[in-house]
BALOBA-1460 file (C-alpha; in Angstrom, 3 decimals):
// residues 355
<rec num="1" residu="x" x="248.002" y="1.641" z="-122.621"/>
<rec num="2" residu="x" x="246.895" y="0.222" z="-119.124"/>
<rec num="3" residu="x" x="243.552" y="-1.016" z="-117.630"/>
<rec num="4" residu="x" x="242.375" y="0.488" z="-114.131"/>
<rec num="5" residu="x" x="240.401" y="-1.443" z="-111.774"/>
<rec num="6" residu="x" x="239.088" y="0.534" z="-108.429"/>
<rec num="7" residu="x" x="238.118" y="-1.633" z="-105.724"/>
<rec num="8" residu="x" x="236.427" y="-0.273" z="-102.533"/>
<rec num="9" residu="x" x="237.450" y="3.082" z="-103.474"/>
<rec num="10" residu="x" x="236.596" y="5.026" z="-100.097"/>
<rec num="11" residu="x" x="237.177" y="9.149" z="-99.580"/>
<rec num="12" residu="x" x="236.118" y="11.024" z="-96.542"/>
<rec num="13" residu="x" x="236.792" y="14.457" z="-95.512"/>
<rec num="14" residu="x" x="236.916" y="14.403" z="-91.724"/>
<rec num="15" residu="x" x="233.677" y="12.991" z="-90.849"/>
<rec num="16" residu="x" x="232.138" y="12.991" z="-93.840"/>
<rec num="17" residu="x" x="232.626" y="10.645" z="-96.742"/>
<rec num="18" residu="x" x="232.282" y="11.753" z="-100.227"/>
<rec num="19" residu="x" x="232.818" y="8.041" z="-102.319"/>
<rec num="20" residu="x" x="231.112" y="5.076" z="-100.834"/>
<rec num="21" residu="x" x="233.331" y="1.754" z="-101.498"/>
<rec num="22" residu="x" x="233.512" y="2.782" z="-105.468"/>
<rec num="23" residu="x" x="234.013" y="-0.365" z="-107.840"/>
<rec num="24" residu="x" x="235.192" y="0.288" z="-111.396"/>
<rec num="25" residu="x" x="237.013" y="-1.934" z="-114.267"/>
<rec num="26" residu="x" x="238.204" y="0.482" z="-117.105"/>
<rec num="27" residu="x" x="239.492" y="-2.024" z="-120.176"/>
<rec num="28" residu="x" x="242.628" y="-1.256" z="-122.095"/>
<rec num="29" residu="x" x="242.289" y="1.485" z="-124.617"/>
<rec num="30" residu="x" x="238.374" y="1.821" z="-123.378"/>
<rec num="31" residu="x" x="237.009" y="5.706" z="-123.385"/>
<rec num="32" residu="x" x="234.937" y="5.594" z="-119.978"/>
<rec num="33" residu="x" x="232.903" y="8.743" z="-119.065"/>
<rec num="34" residu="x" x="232.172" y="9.583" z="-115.331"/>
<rec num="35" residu="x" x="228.979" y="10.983" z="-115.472"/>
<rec num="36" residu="x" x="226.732" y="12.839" z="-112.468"/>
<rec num="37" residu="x" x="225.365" y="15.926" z="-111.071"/>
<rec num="38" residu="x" x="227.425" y="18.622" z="-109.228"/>
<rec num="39" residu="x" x="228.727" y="16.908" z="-105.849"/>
<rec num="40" residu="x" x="228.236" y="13.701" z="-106.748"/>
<rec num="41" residu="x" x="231.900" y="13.088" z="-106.413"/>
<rec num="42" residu="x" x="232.838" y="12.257" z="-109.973"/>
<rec num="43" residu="x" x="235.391" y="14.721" z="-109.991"/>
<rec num="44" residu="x" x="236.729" y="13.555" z="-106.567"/>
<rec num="45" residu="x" x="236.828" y="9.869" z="-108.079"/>
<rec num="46" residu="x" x="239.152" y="11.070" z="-111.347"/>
<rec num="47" residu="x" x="241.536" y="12.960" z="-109.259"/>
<rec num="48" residu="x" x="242.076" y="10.076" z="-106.612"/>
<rec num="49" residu="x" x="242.761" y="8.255" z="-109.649"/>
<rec num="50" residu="x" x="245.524" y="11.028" z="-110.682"/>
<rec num="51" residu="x" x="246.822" y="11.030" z="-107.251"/>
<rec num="52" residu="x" x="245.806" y="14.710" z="-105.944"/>
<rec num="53" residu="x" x="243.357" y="13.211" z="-103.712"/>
<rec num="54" residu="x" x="244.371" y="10.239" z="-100.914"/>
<rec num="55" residu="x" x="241.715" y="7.771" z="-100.792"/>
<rec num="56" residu="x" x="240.437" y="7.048" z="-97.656"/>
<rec num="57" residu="x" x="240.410" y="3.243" z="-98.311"/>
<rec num="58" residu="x" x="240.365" y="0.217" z="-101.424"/>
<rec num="59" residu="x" x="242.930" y="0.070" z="-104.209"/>
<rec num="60" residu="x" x="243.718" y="1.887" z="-107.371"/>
<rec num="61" residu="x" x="245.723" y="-0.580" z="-110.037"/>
<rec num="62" residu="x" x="246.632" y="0.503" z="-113.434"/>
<rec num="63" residu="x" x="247.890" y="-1.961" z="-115.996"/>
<rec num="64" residu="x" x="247.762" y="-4.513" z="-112.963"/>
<rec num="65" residu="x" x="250.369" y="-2.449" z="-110.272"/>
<rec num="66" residu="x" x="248.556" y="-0.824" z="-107.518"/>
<rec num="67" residu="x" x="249.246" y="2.704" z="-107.843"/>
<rec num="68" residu="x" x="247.864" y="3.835" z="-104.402"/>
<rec num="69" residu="x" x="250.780" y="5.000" z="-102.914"/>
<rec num="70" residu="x" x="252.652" y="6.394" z="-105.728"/>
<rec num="71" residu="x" x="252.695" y="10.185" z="-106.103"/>
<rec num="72" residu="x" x="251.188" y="11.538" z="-108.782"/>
<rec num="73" residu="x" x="254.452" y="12.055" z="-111.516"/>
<rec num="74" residu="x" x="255.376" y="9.014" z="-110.646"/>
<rec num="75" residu="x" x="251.721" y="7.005" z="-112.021"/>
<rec num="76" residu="x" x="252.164" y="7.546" z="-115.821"/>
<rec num="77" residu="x" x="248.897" y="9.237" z="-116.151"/>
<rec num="78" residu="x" x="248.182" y="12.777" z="-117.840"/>
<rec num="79" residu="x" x="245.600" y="14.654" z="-116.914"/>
<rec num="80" residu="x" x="243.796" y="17.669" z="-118.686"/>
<rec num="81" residu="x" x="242.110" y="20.185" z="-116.966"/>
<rec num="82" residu="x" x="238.822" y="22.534" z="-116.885"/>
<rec num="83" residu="x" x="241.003" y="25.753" z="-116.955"/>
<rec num="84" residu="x" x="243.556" y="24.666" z="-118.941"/>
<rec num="85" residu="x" x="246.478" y="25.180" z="-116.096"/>
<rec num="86" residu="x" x="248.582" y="26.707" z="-118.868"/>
<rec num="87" residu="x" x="251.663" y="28.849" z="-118.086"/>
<rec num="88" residu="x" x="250.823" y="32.347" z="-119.234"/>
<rec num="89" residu="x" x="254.734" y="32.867" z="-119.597"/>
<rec num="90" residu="x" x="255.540" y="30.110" z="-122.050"/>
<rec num="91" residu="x" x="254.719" y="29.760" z="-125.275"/>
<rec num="92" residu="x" x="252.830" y="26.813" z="-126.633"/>
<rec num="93" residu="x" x="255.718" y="24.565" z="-127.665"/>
<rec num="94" residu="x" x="257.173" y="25.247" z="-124.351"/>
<rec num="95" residu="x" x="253.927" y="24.771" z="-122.789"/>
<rec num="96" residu="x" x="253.401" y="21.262" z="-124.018"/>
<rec num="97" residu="x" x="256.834" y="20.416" z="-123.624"/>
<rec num="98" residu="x" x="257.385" y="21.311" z="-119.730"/>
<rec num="99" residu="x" x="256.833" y="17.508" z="-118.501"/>
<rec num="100" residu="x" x="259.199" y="16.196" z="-120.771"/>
<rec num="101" residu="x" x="262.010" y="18.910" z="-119.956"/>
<rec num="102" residu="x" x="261.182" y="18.099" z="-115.911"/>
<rec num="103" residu="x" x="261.924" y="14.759" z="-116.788"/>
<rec num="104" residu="x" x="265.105" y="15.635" z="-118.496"/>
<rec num="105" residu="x" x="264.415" y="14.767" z="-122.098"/>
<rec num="106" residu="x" x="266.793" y="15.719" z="-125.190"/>
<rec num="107" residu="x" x="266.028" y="18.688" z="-126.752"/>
<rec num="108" residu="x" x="266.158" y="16.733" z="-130.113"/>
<rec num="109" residu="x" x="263.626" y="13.963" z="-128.600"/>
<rec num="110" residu="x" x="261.320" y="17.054" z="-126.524"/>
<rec num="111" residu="x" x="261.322" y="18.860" z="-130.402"/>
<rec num="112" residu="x" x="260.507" y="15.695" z="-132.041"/>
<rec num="113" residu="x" x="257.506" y="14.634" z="-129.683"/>
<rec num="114" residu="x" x="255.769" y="18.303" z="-129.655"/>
<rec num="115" residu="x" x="255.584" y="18.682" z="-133.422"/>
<rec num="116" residu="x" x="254.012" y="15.220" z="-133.637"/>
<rec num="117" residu="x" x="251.604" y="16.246" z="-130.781"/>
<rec num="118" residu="x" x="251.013" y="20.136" z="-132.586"/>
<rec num="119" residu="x" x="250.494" y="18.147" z="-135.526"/>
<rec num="120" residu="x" x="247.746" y="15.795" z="-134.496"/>
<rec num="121" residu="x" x="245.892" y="18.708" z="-132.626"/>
<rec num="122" residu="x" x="246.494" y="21.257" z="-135.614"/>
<rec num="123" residu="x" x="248.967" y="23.664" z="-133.697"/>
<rec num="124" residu="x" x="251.958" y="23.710" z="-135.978"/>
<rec num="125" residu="x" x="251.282" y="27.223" z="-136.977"/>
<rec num="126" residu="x" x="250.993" y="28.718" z="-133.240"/>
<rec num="127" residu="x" x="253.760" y="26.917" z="-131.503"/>
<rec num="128" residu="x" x="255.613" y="30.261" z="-131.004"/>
<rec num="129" residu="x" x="252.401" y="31.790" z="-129.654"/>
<rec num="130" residu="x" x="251.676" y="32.413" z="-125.738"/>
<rec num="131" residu="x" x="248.242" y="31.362" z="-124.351"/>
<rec num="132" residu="x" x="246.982" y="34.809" z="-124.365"/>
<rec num="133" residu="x" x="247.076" y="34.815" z="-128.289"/>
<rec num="134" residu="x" x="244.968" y="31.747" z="-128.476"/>
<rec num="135" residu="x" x="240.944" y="31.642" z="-128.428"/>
<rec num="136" residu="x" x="239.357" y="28.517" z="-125.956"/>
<rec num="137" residu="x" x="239.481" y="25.566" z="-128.185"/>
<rec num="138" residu="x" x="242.877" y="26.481" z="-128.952"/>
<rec num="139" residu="x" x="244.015" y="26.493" z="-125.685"/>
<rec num="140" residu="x" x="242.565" y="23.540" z="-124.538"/>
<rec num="141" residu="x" x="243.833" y="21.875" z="-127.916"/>
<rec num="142" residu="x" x="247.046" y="23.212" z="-125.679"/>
<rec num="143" residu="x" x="246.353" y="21.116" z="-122.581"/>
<rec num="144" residu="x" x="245.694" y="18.096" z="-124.843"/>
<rec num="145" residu="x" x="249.189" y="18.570" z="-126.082"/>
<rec num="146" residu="x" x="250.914" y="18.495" z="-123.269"/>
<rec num="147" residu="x" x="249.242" y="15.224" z="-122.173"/>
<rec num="148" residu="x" x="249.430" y="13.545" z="-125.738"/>
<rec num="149" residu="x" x="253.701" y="14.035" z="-125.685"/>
<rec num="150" residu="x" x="253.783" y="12.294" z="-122.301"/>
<rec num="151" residu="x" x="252.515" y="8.962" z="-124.168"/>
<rec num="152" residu="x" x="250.849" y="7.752" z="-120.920"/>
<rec num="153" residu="x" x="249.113" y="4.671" z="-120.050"/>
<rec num="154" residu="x" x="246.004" y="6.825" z="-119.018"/>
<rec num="155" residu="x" x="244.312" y="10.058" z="-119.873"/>
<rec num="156" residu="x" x="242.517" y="11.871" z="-117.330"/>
<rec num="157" residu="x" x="239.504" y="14.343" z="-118.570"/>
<rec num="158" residu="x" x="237.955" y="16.690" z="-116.075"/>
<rec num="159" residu="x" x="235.260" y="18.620" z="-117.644"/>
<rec num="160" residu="x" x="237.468" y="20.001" z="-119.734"/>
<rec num="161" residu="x" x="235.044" y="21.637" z="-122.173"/>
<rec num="162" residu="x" x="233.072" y="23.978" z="-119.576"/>
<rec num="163" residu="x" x="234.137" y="26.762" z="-120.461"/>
<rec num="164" residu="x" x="234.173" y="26.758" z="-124.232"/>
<rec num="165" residu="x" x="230.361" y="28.245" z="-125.968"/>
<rec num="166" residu="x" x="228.273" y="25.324" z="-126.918"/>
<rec num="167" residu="x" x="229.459" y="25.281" z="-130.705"/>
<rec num="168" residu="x" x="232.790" y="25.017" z="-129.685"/>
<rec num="169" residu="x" x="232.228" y="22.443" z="-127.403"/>
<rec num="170" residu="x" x="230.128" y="20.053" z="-130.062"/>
<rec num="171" residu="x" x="233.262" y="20.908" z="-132.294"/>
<rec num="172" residu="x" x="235.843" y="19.594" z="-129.805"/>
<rec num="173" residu="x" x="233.635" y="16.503" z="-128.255"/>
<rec num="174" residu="x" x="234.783" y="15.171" z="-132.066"/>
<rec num="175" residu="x" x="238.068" y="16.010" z="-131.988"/>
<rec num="176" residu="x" x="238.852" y="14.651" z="-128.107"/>
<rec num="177" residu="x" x="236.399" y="11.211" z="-129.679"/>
<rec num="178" residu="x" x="238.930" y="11.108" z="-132.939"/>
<rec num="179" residu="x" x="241.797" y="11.780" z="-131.010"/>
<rec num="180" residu="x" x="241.493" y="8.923" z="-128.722"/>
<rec num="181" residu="x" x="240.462" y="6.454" z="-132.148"/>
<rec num="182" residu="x" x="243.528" y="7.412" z="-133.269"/>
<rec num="183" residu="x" x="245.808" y="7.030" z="-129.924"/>
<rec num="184" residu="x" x="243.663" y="4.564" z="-128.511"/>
<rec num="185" residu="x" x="244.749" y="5.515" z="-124.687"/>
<rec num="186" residu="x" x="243.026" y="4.570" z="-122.099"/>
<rec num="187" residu="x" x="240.642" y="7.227" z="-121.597"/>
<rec num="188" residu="x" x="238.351" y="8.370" z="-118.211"/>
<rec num="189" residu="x" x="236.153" y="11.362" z="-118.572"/>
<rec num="190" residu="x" x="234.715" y="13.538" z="-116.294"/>
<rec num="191" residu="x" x="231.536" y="15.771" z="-116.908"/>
<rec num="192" residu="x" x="228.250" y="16.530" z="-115.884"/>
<rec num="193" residu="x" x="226.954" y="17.013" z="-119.367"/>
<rec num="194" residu="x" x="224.395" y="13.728" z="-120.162"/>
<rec num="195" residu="x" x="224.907" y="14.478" z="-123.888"/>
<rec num="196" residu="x" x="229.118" y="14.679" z="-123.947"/>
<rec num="197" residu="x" x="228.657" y="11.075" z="-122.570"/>
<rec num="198" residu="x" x="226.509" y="9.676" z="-124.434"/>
<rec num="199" residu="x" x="228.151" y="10.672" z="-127.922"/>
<rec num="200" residu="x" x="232.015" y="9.859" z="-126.520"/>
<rec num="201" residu="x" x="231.473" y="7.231" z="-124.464"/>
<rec num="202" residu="x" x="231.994" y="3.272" z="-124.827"/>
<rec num="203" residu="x" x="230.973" y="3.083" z="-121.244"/>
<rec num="204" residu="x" x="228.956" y="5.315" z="-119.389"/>
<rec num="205" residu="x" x="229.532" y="5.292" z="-115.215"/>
<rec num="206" residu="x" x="226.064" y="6.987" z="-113.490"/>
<rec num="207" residu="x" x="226.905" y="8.636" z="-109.838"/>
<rec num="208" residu="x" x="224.934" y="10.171" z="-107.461"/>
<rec num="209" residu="x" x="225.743" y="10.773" z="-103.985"/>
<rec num="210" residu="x" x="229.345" y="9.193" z="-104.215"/>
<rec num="211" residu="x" x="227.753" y="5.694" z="-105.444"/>
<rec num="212" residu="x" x="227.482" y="3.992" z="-108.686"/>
<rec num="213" residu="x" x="224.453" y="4.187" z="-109.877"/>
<rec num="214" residu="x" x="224.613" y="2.281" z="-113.126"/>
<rec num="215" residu="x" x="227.621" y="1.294" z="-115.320"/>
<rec num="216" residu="x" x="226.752" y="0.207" z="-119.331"/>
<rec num="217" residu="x" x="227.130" y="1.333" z="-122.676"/>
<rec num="218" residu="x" x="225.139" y="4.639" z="-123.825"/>
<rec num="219" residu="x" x="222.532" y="2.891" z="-125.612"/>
<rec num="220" residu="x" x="221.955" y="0.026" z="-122.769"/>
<rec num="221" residu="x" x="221.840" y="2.754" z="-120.149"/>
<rec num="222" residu="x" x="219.136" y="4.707" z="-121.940"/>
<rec num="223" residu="x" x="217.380" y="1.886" z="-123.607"/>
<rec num="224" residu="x" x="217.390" y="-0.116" z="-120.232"/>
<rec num="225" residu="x" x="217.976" y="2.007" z="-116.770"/>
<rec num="226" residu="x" x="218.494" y="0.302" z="-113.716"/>
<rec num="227" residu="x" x="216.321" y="2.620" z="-112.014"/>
<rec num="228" residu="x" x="214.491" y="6.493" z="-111.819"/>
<rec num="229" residu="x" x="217.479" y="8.344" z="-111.546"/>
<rec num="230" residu="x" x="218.992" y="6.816" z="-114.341"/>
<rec num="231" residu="x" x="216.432" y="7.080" z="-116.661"/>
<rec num="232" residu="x" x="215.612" y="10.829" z="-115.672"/>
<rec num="233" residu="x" x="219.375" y="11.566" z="-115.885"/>
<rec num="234" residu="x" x="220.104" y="10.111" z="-119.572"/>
<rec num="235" residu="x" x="218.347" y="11.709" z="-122.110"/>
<rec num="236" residu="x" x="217.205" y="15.098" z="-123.240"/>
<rec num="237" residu="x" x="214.449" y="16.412" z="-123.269"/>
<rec num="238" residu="x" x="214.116" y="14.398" z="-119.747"/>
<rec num="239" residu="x" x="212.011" y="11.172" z="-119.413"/>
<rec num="240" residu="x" x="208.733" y="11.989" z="-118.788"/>
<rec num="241" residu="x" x="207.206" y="9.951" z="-115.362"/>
<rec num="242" residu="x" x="203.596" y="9.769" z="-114.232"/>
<rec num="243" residu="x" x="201.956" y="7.803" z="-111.617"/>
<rec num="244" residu="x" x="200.406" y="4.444" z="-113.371"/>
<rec num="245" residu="x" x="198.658" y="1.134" z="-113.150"/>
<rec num="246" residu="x" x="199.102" y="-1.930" z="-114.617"/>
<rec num="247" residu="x" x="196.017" y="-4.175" z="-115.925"/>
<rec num="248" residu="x" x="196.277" y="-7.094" z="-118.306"/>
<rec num="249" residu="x" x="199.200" y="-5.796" z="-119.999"/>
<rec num="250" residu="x" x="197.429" y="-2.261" z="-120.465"/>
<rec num="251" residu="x" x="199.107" y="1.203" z="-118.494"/>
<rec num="252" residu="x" x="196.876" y="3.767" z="-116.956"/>
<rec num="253" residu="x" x="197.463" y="6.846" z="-116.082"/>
<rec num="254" residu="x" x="195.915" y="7.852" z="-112.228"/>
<rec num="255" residu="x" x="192.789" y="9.111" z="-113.573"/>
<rec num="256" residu="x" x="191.970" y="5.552" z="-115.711"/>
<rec num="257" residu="x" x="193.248" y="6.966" z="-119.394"/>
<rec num="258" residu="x" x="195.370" y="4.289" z="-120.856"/>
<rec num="259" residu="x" x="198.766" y="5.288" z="-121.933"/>
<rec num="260" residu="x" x="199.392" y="2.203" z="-123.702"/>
<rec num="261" residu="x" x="201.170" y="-1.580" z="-123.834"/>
<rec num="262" residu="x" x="203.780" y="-3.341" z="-121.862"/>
<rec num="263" residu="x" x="203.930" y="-7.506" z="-121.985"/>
<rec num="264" residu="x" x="205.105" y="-10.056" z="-119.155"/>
<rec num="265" residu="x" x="204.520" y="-7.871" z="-116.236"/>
<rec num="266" residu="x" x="202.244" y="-8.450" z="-113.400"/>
<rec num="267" residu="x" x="199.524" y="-6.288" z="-112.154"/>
<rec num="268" residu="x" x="200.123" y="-3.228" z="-110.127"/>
<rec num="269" residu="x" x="197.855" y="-0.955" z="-108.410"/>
<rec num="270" residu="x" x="200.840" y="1.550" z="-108.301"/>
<rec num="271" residu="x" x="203.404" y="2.228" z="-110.377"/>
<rec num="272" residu="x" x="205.209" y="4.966" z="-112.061"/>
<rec num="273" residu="x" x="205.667" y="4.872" z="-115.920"/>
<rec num="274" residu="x" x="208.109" y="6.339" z="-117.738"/>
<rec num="275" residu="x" x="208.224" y="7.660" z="-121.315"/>
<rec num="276" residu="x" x="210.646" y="8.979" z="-123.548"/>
<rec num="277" residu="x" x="209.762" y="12.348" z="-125.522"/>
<rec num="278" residu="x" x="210.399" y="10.631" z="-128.465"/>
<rec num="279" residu="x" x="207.891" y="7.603" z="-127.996"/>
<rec num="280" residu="x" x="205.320" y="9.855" z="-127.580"/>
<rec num="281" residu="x" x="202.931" y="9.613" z="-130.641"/>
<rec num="282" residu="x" x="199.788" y="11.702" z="-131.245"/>
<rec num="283" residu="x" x="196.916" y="9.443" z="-131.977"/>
<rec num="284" residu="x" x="192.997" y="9.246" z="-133.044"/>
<rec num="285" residu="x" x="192.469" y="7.969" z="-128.917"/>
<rec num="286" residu="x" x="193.853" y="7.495" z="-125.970"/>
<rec num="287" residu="x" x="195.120" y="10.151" z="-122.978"/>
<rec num="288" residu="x" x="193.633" y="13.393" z="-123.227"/>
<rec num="289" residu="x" x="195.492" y="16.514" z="-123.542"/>
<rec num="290" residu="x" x="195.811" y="19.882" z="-124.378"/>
<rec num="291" residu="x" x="198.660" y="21.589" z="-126.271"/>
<rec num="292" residu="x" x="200.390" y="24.460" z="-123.647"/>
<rec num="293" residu="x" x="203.504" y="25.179" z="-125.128"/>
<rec num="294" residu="x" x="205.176" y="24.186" z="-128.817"/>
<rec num="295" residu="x" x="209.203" y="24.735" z="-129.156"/>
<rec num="296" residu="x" x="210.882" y="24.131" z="-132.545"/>
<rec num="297" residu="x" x="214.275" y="23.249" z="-132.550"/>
<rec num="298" residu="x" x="214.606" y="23.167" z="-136.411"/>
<rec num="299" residu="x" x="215.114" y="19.124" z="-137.119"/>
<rec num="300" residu="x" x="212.592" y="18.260" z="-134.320"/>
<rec num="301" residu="x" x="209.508" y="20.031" z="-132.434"/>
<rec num="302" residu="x" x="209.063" y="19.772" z="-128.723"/>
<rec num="303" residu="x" x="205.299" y="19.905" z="-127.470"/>
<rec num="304" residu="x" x="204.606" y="20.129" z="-124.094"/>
<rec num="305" residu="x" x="200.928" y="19.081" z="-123.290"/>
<rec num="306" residu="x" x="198.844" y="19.464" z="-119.998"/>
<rec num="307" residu="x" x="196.641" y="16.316" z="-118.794"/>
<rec num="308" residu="x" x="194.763" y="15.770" z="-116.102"/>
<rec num="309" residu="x" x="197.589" y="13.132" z="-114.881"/>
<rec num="310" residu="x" x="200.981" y="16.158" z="-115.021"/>
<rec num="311" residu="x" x="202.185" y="18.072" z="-118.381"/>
<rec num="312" residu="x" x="203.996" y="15.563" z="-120.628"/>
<rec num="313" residu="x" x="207.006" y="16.109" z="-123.331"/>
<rec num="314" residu="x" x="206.472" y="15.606" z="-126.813"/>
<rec num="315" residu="x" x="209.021" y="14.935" z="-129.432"/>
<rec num="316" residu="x" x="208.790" y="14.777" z="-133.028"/>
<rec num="317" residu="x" x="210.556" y="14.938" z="-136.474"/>
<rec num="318" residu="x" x="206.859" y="15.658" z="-137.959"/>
<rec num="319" residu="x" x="206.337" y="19.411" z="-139.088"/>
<rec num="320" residu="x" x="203.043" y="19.517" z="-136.968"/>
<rec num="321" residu="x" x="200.187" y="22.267" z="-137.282"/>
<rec num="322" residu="x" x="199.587" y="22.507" z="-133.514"/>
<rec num="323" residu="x" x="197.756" y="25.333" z="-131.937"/>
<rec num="324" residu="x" x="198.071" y="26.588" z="-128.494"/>
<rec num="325" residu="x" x="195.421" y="24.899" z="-125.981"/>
<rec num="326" residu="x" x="194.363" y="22.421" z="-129.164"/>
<rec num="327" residu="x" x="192.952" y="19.105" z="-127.768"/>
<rec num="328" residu="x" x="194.385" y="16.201" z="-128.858"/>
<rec num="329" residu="x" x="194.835" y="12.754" z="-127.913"/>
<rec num="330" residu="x" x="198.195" y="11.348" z="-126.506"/>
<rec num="331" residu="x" x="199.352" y="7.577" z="-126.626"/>
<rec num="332" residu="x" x="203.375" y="5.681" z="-126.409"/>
<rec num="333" residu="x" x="204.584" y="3.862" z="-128.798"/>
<rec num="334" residu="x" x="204.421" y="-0.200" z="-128.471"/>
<rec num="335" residu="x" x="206.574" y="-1.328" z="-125.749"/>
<rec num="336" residu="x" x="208.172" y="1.446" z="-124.865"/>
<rec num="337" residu="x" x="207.057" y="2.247" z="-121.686"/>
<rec num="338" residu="x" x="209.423" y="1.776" z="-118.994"/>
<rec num="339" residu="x" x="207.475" y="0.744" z="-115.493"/>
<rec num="340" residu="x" x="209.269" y="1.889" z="-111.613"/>
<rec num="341" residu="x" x="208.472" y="0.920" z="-108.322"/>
<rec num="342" residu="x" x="207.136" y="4.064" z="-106.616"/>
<rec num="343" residu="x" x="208.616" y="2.909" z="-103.355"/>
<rec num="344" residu="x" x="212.246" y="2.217" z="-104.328"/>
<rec num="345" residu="x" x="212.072" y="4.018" z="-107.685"/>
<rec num="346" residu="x" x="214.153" y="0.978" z="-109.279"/>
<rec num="347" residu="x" x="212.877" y="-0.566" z="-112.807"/>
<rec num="348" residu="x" x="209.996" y="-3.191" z="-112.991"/>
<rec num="349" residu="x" x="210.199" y="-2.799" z="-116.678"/>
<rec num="350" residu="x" x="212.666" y="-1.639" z="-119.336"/>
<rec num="351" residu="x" x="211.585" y="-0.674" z="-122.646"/>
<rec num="352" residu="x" x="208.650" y="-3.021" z="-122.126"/>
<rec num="353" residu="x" x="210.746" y="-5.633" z="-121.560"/>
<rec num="354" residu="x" x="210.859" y="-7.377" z="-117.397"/>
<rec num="355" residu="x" x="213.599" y="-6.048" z="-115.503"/>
């Protein structure tokens, strides 16, 4: 197992550049989740790490050599795929043994190392198979396979469960989490799904726009974002924002309703607050609103009201008796209210707490 570090990590296509001087520690055996919208470059960042992409500019060390210049067989790091890259020709054993016969293994040692792999990802029984006989998760089980016999100092992870339906992909977000308890490789993981990184990460790596927006752990990241994008990005149902003001400790919305309680900050004529669904409480006062659209999801209910101040998102675990356009009154829960400048969007608050 290796640590990476990136320093000054710099890629540009012609004129224009795609990663902007990219800075990055990954520790030893650490599971680190790249995590972004489409185009923010995430994707261009793992495979400069794998070597399919020259960097423009920095350094790329892993386990303390720079790797820069080193092709890509030659870096010790296995990468898995969105579409599996599988050979359509070969059957699975053969499939996840290919590196190691490229590399001139014994057939003894190559025989050895896939059955231990097939036996971790529970594909004994279809090693004689070809990839059209498998279903998604059983192909990408596949791809894992053929990294996992390769015993590298790094796995590389790029959005590699994107094309599975959305119960196979909770189903395999465990088994890529256990697998790497168990193996404890150094792990980076690319996707563009907030929830994949916030259950399988141990650190969480925010881009937008080929920068880093905010590095930290799932929970600091949506307990305390650095700024707007962050805290709109992590989380779902989204964070709800609304323009505010600050008096004696008390938020307003625009139109004077208070929203409710934040301590230690100073006064502000402007500000934007931000609340999670989930600290959202219905209450006997506070902000006005009407009920315009209720959504159960079976263990919670999502209301979304209408104010005067913008339609705000309501979670609950509460079995509610809501009606549609029923007035009720809307307040968040003590200090929970995160506060952003409206001119730079970055945090005045988080969670109540000063920035």
């Amino acid at each position: 197992m290796g640590s990476v570090e990136l320093r000054g990590i710099r890629k540009a296509y012609g004129p224009v550049e795609v990663l902007h001087g990219i800075d990055l520690d990954v520790e030893e055996g650490e599971f680190t989740v790249l995590v972004g919208p489409s185009g923010c470059g995430k994707s261009t960042l793992l495979r400069s790490i794998a070597g399919l992409e020259t960097i423009s500019d920095g350094e790329i060390s892993l386990a303390g050599k720079v790797i820069n210049h080193l092709p890509p067989k030659r870096r010790d790091i296995a990468m898995v795929f969105q579409n599996y890259a599988l050979y359509p020709h070969m059957t699975v054993a053969k499939n996840m043994g290919f590196s190691l016969r490229l590399s001139k293994e014994s057939k003894p040692e190559i025989d050895r190392k896939v059955r231990e792999a097939a036996e971790i990802l529970g594909l004994g029984d279809l090693l004689e198979r070809y990839p059209k006989q498998l279903s998604g998760g059983q192909r990408q089980r596949v791809a894992m396979g053929r990294a996992i016999v390769r015993d590298p100092e790094l796995f590389l992870f790029d959005e590699p469960l994107s094309n599975l339906d959305a119960k196979l992909r909770v189903q395999m977000r465990s088994e890529i989490k256990e697998l790497h308890q168990r193996l404890k490789t150094t792990t980076i993981y690319v996707t563009h799904d907030q929830i994949e990184a916030m259950t399988m990460a141990d650190k969480i790596v925010v881009m937008r726009g080929g920068y880093v927006e905010q590095i930290g752990s799932p929970r600091d990241l949506y307990d305390r974002p650095v700024n707007m994008f962050v805290a709109g990005f992590i989380g779902s149902p989204a964070m709800n924002f609304v323009p505010a003001s600050v008096r004696n400790g008390r938020v307003m919305m625009a139109s004077g309703a208070p929203i409710g309680h934040v301590d230690g900050t100073k006064p502000a004529d402007k500000a934007i607050a931000g609340i999670r669904p989930e600290d959202l409480r219905l209450s006997d006062s506070g902000l006005e609103a009407n009920v315009s659209l209720i959504e159960p999801t079976g263990s919670e209910t999502q209301v979304t009201l209408r104010t005067v101040d913008g339609n705000l998102i309501l979670t609950t675990r509460d079995r509610l008796d809501l009606d549609i356009g029923q007035a009720v009154h809307v307040t968040a829960a003590s200090g929970k209210i995160h506060l952003f400048d409206p001119e730079n969007e970055t945090a005045l608050t988080r969670s109540g707490e000063l920035a």
